[in-house]
N, C-alpha and C positions, 0 to 999 in steps of 0.2 A: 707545560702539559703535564697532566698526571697518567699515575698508572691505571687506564679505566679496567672497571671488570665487566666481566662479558654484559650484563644485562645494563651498563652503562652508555654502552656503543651508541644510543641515538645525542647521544649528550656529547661522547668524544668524535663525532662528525660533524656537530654543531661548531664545536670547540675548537678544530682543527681547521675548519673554514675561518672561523676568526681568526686564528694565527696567520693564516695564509693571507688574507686583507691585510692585517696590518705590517705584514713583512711588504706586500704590495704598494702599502699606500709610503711608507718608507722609503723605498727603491724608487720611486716616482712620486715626487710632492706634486705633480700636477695634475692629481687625479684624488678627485674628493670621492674616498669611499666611508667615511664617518656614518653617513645615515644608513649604512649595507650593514656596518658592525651593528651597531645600536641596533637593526634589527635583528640580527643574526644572536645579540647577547641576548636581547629578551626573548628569542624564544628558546634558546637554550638554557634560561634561568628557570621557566615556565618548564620545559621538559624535563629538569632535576627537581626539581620542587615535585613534579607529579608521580616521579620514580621513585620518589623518598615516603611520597605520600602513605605509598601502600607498597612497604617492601615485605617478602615473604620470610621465615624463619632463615631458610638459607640461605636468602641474599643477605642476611642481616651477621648471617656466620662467614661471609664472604669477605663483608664488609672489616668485620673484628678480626681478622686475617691479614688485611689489607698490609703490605710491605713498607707503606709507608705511613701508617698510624704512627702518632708518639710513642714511646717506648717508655719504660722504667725508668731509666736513667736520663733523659729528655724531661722528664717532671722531676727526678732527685735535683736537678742543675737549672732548674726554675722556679722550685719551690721552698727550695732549700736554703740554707744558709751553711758555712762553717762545717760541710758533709766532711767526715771521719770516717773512709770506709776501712772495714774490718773484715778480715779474710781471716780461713781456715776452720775447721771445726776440731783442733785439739788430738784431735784421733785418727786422721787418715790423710786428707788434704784440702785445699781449697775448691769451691765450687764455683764456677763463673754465670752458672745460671741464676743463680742466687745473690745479689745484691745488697749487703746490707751496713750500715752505720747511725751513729749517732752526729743528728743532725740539729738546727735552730728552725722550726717553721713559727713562724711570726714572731720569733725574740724569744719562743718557748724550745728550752732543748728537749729531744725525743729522740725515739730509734723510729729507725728506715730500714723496714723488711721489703726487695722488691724482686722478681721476677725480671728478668732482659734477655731478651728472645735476639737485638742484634738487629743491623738495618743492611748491611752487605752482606757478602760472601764469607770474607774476615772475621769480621764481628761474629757471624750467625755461628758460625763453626766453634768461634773460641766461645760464644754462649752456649753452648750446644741446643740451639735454637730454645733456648727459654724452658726447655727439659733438665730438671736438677735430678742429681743422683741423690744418694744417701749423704753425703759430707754437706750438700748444700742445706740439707735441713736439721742435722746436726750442727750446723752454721746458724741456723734460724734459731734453735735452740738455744745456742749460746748467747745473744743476743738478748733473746725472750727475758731469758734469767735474769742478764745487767738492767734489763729496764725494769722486772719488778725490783729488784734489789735497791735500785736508786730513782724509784718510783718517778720512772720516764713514760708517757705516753707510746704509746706503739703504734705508727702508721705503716700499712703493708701496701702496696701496687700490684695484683696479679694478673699475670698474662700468659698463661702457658697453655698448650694444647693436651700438657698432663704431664707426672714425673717420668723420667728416661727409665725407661722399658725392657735396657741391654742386662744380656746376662753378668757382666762387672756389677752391676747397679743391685741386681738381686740376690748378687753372692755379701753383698757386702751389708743385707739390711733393708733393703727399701723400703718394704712395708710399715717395718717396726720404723722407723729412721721417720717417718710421714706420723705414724702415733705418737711417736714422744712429741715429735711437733705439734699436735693439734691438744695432746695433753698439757703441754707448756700453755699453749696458748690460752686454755681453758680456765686454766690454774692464777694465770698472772692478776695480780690485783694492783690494774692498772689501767688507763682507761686505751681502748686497741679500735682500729678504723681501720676497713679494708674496704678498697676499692678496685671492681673487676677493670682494668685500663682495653679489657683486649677481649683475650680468649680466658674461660674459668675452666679447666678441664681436670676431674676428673680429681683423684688423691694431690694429686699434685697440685691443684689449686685451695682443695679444704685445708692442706699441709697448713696454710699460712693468712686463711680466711676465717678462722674462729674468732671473730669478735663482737665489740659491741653495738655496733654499726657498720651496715656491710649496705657502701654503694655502688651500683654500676653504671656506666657510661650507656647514652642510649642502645648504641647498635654494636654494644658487646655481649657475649652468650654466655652462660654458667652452665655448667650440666655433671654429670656423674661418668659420661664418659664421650667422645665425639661422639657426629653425628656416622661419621665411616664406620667407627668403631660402632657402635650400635647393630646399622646397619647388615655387620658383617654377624653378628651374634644371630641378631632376629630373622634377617633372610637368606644371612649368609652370600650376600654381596653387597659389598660396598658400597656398588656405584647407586643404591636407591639411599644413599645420603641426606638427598633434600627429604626422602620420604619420612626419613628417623628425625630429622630437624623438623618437621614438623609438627609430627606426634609427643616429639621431648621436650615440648615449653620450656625451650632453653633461651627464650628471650628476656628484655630486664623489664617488659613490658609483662611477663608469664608470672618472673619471677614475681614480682611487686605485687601482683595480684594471691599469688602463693602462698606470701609475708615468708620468701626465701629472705628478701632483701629488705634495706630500708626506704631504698629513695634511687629516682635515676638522675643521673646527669646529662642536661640536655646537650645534644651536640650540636653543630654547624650543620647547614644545610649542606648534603655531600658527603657529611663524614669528618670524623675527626682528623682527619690527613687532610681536610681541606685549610683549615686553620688549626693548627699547633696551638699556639699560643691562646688563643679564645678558651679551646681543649681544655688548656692546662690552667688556666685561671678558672674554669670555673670549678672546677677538680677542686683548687686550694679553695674557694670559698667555700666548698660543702662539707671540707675538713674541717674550719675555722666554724663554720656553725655548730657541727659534731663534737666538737671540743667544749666550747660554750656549753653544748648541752649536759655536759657531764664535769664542769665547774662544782665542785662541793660535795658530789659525792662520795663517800669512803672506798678503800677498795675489796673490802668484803662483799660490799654491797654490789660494785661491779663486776665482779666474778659471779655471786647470786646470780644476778640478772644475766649476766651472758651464756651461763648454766641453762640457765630456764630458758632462755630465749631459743638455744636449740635443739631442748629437749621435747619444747612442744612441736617444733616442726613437722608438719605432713600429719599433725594428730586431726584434725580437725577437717579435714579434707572429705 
């Protein structure tokens, strides 16, 4: 069973009846319920399919929320090879929302900038739910710098609902701590791939998204800041959420039409918590084209072009 969300319910009672058959047909082998299931699967495949069909902005933020989507580290430890993580940023201390090292994706060494928001209680707390402070991104920084230095490729993974917001976090920097990061980023002449795995939210997801290629997952959202947060600006309540998710074209479907982004990644019928593994393969193969694509180019030339690429953003709008 999964964790359904609310507008998934005619699906987790489809789903749920089928579990219950075949615990039944288990417990009593002399009772043929096979042709109950097989109908009970097809039309429960038929009513995900047609929920998927036409999902709205905020079911689609619902979705990239999901507790059980891959995470960062779930694609560093499938995609990866030979991961070197690297802690600390030199100046204050370690950040655990921020994920990063020098890795082998396809035989080719590179840095790994990623985002991990954490799949329990545990985890989520010691990520501080995929919220970095200032250290994490002067972590990124340092990073940034080793890879133009030794002209390593840069792949980033972001998933966060936006950087950590506590007064610790703003005494120590945040904002600036978020510019020098997207200034590194900016600056590196080397070629850099960012893929939204989740939630894009906000400074905290630009922190580490300056690149040359920037993909997202079908039913993940980018935007400038939540839809609550929005919400709470422009009506000054929250709870009209789905109303700011749908006015903020924070889909990767909005994006692409935009040219926020370059390309989506398709997902599994249900969601990338449906298959992991599908997820994350096809993640690495839209890396491995991204890379290809930028085979021989200098890196002046790639700094150019990623300069330009988002300076004309929203011009032409």
């Amino acid at each position: 069973m999964y964790n359904y969300l609310d507008f998934e319910k005619p699906v987790a009672d489809l789903e749920g009846k089928i579990l219950e058959l075949k615990k039944m047909a288990e417990e009593d082998g002399s009772v043929d319920m096979s042709d109950e299931i097989r109908r009970l699967e097809k039309r429960s495949a038929d009513a995900l399919k047609d929920l998927y069909r036409k999902l709205t902005p905020w079911q689609k933020t619902q979705i990239a929320r999901h507790p059980d989507r891959p995470h960062c580290l779930e694609y560093i430890d499938t995609l990866f090879t030979e991961f070197t993580p690297l802690a600390g940023d030199r100046k204050f201390a370690n950040d655990e929302a921020i994920q990063t090292g020098l890795a082998r994706f396809n035989g080719m060494p590179v840095a790994v900038i990623g985002q991990e928001k954490g799949s329990d209680t545990k985890t989520r707390l010691k990520h501080n739910f995929g919220s970095a402070r200032p250290e994490g991104y002067r972590k990124a920084v340092r990073i940034i710098e080793m890879a133009d230095r030794f002209q390593l490729p840069i792949i980033t993974l972001v998933d966060t609902a936006g950087a950590y917001p506590g007064i610790s976090a703003e005494e120590r920097g945040q904002a600036e701590a978020i510019a020098r990061s997207i200034e590194a980023m900016m600056n590196v002449r080397t070629p850099v791939i960012s893929v939204i795995i989740g939630e894009g939210g906000s400074g905290g997801a630009i922190g580490i998204a300056v690149a040359n290629r920037v993909y997202m997952l079908e039913h993940s959202i980018y935007s400038v800041i939540s839809p609550e947060g929005a919400a709470s600006i422009l009506w000054r309540d929250s709870t009209r959420a789905k109303d700011a998710a749908t006015n903020m074209r924070i889909t990767a479907q909005d994006l692409l039409d935009l040219k926020i982004i370059d390309g989506i990644i398709t997902e599994p019928l249900g969601g990338a918590h449906r298959a992991k593994q599908d997820t994350i393969a096809a993640t690495g193969d839209i890396i491995t084209a991204a890379l290809r694509s930028m085979e021989g180019i200098d890196g002046e030339t790639l700094k150019q072009e990623r300069r330009a690429k988002f300076l004309e953003m929203g011009r032409n709008l």
